[in-house]
C-alpha positions, 0 to 999 in steps of 0.5 A: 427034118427030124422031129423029138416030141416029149409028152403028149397022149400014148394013144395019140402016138400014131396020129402025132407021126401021121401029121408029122409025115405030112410035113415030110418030118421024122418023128421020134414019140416019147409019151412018158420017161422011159429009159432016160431020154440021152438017146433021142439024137440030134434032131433038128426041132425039140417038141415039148408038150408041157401039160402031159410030162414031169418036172423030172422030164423037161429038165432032162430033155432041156439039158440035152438040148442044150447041149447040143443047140436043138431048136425048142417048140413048147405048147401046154396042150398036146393035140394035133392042133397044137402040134400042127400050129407048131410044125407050121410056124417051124417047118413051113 
């Protein structure tokens, strides 16, 4: 399964893709807006760590996964425990 996150901690990028390889889950980081975000791909779930991203951001991460019916997860807080309650309900 492949896994989007949008937010969250720069210094936390490599806890976030630890705790999701132990849900055997690629995940693609983007802490801040880099070069646009239209080319995150297809993956099965969209993580939105509301509370660390812009306005600016969520609108564009909303619109491509609207466009292409990307399963949308969002949590205020971006911890690993957030993130780990969020692989759990989704993953399973």
């Amino acid at each position: 399964m492949s896994i989007v996150i949008i937010g969250g901690n720069e210094c936390m990028i490599r806890r976030y893709k630890d705790l999701c390889s132990e849900y055997k889950c690629k995940a693609k980081i983007y802490p801040k807006m880099a070069s646009g975000l239209k080319n995150f791909g297809n993956p099965d779930l969209l993580v939105l760590f509301t509370g660390t991203v812009s306005h600016k951001m969520i609108k564009c991460a909303l619109n491509e996964a609207k466009s292409q019916n990307i399963k949308i997860a969002r949590a205020h807080s971006s911890s690993i425990c957030a993130l780990k309650s969020i692989l759990e309900e989704h993953i399973a």
